[in-house]
DOKOLDREN-982215 format. One record per residue (C-alpha): residue number from 0; residue in one letter; z, x, y. Coordinates in Angstrom, 3 decimals. Each point is the difference from the previous one (the first is absolute). Layout:
DOKOLDREN-982215
+-----+---------+----------+----------+----------+
| num | residuo |        w |        u |        v |
+-----+---------+----------+----------+----------+
| NUM |       A |        Z |        X |        Y |
...
+-----+---------+----------+----------+----------+
***
This chain:
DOKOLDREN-982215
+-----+---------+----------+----------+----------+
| num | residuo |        w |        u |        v |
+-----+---------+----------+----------+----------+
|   0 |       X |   54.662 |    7.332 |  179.317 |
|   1 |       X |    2.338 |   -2.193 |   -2.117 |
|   2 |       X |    3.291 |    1.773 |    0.694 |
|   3 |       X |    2.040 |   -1.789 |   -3.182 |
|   4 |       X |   -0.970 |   -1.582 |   -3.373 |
|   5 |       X |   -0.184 |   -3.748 |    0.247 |
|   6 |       X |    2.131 |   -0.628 |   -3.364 |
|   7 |       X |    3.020 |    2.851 |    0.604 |
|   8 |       X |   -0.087 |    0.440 |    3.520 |
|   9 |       X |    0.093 |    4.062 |   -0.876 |
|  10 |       X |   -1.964 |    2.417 |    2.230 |
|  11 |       X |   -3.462 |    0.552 |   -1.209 |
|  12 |       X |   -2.226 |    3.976 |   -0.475 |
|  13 |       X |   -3.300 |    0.310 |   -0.123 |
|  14 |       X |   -2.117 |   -0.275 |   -2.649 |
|  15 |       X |   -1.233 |    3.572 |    0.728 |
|  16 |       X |    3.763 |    0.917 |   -0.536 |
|  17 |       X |    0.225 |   -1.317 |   -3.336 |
|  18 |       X |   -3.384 |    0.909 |   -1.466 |
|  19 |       X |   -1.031 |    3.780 |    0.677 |
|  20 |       X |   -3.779 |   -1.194 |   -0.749 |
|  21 |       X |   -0.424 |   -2.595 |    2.951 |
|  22 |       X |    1.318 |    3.002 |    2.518 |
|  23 |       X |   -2.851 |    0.528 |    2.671 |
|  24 |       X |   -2.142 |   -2.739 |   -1.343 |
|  25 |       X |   -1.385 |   -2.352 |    2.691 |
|  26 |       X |    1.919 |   -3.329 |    0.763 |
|  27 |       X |    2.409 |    1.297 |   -2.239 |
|  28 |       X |    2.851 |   -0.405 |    2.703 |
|  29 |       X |   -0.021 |   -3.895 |   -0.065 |
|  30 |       X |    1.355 |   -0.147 |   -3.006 |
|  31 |       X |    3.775 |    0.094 |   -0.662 |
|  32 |       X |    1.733 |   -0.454 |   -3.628 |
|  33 |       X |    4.035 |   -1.016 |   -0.326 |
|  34 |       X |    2.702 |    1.580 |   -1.965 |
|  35 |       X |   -0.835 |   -2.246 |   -2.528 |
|  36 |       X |   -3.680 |    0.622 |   -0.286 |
|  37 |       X |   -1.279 |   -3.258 |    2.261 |
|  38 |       X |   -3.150 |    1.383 |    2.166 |
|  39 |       X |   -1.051 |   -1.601 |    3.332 |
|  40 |       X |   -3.218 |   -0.049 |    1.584 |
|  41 |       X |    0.884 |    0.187 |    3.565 |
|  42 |       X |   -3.331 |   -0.587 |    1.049 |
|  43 |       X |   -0.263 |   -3.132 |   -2.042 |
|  44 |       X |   -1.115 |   -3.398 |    1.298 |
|  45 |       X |   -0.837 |   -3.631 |   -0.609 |
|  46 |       X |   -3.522 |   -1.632 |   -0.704 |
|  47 |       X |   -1.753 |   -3.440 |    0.508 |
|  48 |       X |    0.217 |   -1.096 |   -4.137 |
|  49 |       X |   -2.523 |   -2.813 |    0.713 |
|  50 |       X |   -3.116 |   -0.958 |   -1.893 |
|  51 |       X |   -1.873 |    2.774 |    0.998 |
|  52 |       X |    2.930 |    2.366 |   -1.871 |
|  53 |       X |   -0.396 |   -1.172 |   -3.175 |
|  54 |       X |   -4.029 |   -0.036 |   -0.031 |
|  55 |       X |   -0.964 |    2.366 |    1.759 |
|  56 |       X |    3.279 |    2.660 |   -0.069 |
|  57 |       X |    0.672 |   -0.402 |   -3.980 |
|  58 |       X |   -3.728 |    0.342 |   -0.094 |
|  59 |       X |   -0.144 |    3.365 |    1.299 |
|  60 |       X |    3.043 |    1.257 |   -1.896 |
|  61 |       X |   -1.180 |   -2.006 |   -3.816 |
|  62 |       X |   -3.831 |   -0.259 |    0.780 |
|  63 |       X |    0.835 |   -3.790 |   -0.701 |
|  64 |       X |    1.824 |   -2.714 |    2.142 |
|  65 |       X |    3.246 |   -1.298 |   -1.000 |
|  66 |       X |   -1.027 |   -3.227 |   -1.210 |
|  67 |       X |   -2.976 |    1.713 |   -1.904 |
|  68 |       X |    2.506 |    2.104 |   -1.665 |
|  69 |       X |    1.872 |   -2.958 |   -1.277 |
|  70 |       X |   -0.407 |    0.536 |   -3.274 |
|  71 |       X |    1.325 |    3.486 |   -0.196 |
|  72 |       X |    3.047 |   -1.108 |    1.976 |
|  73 |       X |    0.646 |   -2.741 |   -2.346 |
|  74 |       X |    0.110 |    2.666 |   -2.938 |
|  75 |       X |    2.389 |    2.198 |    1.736 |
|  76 |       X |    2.122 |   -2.657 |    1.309 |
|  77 |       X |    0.382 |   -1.135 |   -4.060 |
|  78 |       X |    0.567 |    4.015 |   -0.850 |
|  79 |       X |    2.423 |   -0.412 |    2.874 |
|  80 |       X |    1.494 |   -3.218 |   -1.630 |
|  81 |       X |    0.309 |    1.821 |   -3.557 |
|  82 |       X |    1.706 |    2.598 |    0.746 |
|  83 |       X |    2.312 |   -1.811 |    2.260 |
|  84 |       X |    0.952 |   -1.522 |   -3.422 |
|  85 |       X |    0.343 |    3.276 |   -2.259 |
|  86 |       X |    2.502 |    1.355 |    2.832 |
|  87 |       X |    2.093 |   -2.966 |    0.710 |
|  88 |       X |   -1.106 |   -3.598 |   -0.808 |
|  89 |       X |    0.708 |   -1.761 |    2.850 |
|  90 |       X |    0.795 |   -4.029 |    0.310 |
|  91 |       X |   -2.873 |   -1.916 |   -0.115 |
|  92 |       X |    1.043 |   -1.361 |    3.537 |
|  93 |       X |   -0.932 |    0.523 |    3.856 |
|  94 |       X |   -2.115 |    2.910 |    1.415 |
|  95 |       X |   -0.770 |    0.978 |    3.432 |
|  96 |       X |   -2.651 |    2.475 |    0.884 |
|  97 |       X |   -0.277 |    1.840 |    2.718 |
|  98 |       X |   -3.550 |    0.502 |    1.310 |
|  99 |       X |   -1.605 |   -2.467 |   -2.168 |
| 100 |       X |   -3.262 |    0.161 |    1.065 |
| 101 |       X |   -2.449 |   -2.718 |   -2.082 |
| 102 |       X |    2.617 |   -0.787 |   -2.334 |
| 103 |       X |   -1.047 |    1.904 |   -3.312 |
| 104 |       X |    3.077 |    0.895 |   -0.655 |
| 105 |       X |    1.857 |   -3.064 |    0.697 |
| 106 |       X |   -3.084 |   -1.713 |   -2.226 |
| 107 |       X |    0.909 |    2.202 |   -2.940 |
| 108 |       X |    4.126 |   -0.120 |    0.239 |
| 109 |       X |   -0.328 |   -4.295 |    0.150 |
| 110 |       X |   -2.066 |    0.476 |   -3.347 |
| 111 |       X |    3.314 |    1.850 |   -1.231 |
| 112 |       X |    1.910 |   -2.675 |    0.832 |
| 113 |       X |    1.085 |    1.178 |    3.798 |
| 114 |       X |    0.451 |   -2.068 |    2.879 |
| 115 |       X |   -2.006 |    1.773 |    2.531 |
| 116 |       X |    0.599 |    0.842 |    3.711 |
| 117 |       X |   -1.707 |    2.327 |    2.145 |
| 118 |       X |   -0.257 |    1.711 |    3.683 |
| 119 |       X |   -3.001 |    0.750 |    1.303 |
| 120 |       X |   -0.831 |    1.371 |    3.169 |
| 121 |       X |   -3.838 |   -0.612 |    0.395 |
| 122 |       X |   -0.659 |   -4.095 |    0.691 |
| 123 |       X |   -3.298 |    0.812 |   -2.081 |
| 124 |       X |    1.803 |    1.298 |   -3.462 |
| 125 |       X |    2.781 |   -2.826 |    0.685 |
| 126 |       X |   -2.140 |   -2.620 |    0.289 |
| 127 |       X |   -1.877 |    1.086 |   -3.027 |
| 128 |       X |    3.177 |    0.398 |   -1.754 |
| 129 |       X |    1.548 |   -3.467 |    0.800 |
| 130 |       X |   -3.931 |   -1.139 |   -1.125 |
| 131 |       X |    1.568 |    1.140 |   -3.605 |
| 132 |       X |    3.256 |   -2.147 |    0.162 |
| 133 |       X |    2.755 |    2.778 |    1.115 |
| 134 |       X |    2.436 |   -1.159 |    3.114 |
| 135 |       X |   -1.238 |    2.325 |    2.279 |
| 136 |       X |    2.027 |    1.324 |    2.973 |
| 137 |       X |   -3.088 |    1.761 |    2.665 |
| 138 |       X |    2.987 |    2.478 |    1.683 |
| 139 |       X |    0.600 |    3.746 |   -0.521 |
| 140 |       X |    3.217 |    0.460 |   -2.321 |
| 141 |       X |    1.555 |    1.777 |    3.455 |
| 142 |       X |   -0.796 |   -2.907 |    1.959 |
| 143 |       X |    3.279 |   -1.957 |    1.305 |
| 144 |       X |   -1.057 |   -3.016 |   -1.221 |
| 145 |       X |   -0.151 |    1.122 |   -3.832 |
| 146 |       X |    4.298 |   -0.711 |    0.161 |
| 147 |       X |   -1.004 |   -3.746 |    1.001 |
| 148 |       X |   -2.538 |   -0.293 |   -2.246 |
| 149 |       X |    1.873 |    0.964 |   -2.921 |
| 150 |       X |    3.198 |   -1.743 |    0.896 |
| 151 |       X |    1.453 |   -2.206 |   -2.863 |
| 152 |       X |   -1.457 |    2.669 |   -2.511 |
| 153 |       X |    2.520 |    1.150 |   -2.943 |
| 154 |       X |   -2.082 |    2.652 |   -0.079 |
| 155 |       X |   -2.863 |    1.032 |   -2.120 |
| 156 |       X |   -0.066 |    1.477 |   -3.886 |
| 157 |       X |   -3.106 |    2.202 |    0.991 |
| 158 |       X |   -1.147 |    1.558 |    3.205 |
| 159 |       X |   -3.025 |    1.542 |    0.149 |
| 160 |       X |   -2.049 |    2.107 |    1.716 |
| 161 |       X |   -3.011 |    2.463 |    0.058 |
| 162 |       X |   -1.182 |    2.131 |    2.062 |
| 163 |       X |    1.943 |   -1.166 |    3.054 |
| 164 |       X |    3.341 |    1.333 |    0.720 |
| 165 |       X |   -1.310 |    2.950 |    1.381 |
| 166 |       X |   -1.953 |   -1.988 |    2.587 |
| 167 |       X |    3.281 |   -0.748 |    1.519 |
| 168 |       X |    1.658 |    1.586 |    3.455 |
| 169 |       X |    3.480 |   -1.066 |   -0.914 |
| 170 |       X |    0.327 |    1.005 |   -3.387 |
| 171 |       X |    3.754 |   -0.478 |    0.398 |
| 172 |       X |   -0.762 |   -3.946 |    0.507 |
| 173 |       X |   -2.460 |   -0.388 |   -2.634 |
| 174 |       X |    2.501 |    1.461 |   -3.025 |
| 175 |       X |    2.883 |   -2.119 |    1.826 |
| 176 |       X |   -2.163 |   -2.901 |   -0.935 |
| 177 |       X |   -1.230 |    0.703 |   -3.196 |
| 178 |       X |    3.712 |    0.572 |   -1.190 |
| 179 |       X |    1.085 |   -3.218 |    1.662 |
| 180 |       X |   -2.163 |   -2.311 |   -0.932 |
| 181 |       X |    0.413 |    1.223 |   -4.185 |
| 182 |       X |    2.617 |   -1.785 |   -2.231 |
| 183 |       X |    2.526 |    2.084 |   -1.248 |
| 184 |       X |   -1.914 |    1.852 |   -3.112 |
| 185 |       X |   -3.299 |   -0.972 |    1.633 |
| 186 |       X |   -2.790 |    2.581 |   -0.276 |
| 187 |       X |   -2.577 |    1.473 |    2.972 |
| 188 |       X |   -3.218 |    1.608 |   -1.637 |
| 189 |       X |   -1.773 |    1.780 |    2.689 |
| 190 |       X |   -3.055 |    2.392 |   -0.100 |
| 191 |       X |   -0.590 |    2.189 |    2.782 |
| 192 |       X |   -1.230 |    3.828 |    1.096 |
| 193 |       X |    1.541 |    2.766 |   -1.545 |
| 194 |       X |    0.349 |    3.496 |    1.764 |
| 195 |       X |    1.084 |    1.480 |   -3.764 |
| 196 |       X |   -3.287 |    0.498 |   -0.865 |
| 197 |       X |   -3.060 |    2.351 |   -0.353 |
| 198 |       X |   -1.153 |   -0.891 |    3.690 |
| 199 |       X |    3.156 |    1.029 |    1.309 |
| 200 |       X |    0.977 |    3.030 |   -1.511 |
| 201 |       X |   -3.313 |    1.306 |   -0.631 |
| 202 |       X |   -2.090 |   -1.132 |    2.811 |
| 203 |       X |    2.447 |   -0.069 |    3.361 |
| 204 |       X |   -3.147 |   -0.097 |    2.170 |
| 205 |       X |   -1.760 |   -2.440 |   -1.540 |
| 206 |       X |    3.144 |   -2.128 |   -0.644 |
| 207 |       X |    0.574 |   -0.071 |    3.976 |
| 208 |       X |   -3.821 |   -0.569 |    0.536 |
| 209 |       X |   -0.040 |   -3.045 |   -1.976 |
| 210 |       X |    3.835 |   -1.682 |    0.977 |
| 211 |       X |   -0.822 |   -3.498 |    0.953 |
| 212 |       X |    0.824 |   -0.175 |    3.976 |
| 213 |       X |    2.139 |   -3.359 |   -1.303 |
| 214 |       X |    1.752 |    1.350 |   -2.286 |
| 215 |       X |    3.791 |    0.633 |    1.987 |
| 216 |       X |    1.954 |    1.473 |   -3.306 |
| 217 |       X |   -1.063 |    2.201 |   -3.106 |
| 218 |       X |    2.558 |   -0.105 |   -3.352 |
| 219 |       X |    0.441 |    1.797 |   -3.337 |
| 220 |       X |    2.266 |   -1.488 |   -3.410 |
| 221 |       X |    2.592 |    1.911 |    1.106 |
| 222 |       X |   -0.287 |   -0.606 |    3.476 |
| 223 |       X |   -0.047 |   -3.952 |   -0.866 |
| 224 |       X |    2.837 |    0.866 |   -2.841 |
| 225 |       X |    2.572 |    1.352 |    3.246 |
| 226 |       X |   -0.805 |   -2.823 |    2.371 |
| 227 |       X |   -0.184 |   -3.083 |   -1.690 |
| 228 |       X |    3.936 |   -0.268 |   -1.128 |
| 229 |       X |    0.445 |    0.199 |    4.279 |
| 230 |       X |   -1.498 |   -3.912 |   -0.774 |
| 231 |       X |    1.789 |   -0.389 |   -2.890 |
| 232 |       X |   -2.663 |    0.545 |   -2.158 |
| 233 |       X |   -0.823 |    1.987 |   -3.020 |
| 234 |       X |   -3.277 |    1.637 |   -1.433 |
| 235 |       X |   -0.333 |   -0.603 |   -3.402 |
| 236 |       X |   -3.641 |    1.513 |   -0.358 |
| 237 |       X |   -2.849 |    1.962 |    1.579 |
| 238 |       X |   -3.181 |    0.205 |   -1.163 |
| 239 |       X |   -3.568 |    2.229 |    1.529 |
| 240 |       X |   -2.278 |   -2.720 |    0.873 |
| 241 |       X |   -2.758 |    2.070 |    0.434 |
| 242 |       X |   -1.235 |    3.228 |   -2.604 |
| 243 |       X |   -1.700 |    2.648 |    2.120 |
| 244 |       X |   -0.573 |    2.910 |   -1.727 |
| 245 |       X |   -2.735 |    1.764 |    2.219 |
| 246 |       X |    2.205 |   -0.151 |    2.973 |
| 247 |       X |    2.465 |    2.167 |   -2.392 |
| 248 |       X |    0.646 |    3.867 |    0.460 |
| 249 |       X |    2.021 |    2.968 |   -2.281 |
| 250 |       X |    0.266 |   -1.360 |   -3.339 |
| 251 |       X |   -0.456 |   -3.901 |    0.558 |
| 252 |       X |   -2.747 |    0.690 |    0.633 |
| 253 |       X |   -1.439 |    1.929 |   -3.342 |
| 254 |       X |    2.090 |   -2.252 |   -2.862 |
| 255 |       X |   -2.337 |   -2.480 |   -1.617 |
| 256 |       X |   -0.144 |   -3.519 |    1.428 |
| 257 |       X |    2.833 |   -1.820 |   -2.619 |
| 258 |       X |    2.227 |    2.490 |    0.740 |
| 259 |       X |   -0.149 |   -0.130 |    3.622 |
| 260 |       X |    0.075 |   -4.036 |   -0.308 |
| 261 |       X |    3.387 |    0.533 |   -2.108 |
| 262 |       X |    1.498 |    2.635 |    2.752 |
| 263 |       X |   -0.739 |   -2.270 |    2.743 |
| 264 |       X |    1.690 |   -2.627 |   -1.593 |
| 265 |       X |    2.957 |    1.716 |   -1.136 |
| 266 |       X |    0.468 |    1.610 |    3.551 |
| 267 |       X |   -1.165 |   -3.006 |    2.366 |
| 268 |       X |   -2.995 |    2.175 |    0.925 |
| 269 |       X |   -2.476 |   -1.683 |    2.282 |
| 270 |       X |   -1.794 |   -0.790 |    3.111 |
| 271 |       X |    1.078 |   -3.716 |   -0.261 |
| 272 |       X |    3.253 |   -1.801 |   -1.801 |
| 273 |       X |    1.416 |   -2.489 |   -1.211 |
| 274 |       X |    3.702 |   -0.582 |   -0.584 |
| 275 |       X |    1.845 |   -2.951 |   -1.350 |
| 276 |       X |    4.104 |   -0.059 |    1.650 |
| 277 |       X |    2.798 |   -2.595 |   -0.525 |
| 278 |       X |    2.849 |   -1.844 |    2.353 |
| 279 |       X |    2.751 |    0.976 |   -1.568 |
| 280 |       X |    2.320 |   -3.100 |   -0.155 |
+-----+---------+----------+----------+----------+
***
């Protein structure tokens, strides 16, 4: 079992500890949760993200492949964009992804005026990526070459990156980095799971029977709102990323459908997230 959290060093409990409603509940025990609210998957390990991941794996999970889903990742990567610029226009300057996959993203930020950068993994989404004009490094952000391969940068005005940090054993490294390579009053906008949500809370069971094996860390807002200053960061907003009402319970559950929308908003309430946070200079 992880003995400490990766960002505070502080001992970690058990989930079961924390949350009455996981007690007894199988495979509940490999999961731990920090002072701060950070849970880790102790179980957790790393997959092959090759070619076969992103058709056949997104697939399974979308009932689409990746690149057949381009078009609805182009739309939310604009949403993304927009409200990026409602919460804190940022300079129309660099941006770095993290986990760029084919480049979508990166396609729709250059068309805003970014100059685009990513890191990707998979070979296959790199190459496909670089096929679309980005400067493409094919490394994992935790790999020790990233610090060469980024030497000479003043850093970047936008780091992105979606659905990715939580693939990551050292999450200590990987919010090192993201802080480091930001310019003072640069902004990361990140999407990622969400334990403050309906699964969660009102599902335990199901929430453990469906935890990605490669997933090493779970947050919340205000988990993300105590741990980012460590990096000398700052959240500035969180928003649900997902609406799902039929995995509600108690009176979530029974409100009509605007309402909930509005509550989830208001209190970050979601199965998935995505928060927008600033280097302080």
């Amino acid at each position: 079992m992880p003995a400490f959290c990766q960002h505070t060093r502080k001992p970690l409990q058990s989930l079961e500890t924390r949350f009455k409603a996981f007690r007894g509940l199988d495979h509940a025990q490999d999961y731990f949760i920090s002072q701060e609210g950070v849970i880790y998957y102790s179980r957790a390990a790393s997959v092959d993200y090759g070619r076969d991941y992103f058709l056949e794996e997104y697939s399974r999970q979308y009932g689409k492949s990746y690149l057949e889903d381009e078009a609805n990742l182009r739309t939310m990567a604009r949403g993304r964009l927009q409200w990026l610029e409602q919460v804190a226009p940022v300079r129309k300057g660099s941006i770095l992804e993290i986990g760029c996959a084919a480049g979508f993203f990166l396609s729709e930020a250059r068309e805003k005026g970014f100059s685009t950068t990513g890191i990707e993994i998979s070979s296959y989404a790199g190459d496909l990526a670089a096929q679309q004009g980005h400067r493409i490094f094919r490394e994992s952000f935790l790999s020790s070459a990233i610090p060469e391969l980024l030497q000479g940068e003043s850093g970047f005005d936008l780091i992105a990156s979606f659905y990715t940090i939580e693939h990551f054993a050292d999450q200590q490294t990987a919010f090192k980095r993201m802080a480091k390579y930001l310019k003072p009053g640069g902004l990361l906008l990140v999407a990622m799971p969400s334990y403050h949500g309906p699964l969660f809370y009102c599902s335990p069971g199901r929430w453990i029977a469906t935890h990605p094996g490669d997933h090493f860390a779970d947050y919340s807002p205000e988990a993300l709102r105590a741990i980012l200053p460590i990096y000398g960061l700052r959240l500035l907003a969180a928003r649900p990323a997902s609406y799902h009402q039929n995995r509600a319970c108690g009176w979530r559950a029974s409100i009509p459908s605007f309402l909930y929308r509005k509550m989830a908003q208001r209190q970050g309430y979601g199965d998935t997230m995505e928060f927008i946070a600033i280097r302080d200079p």
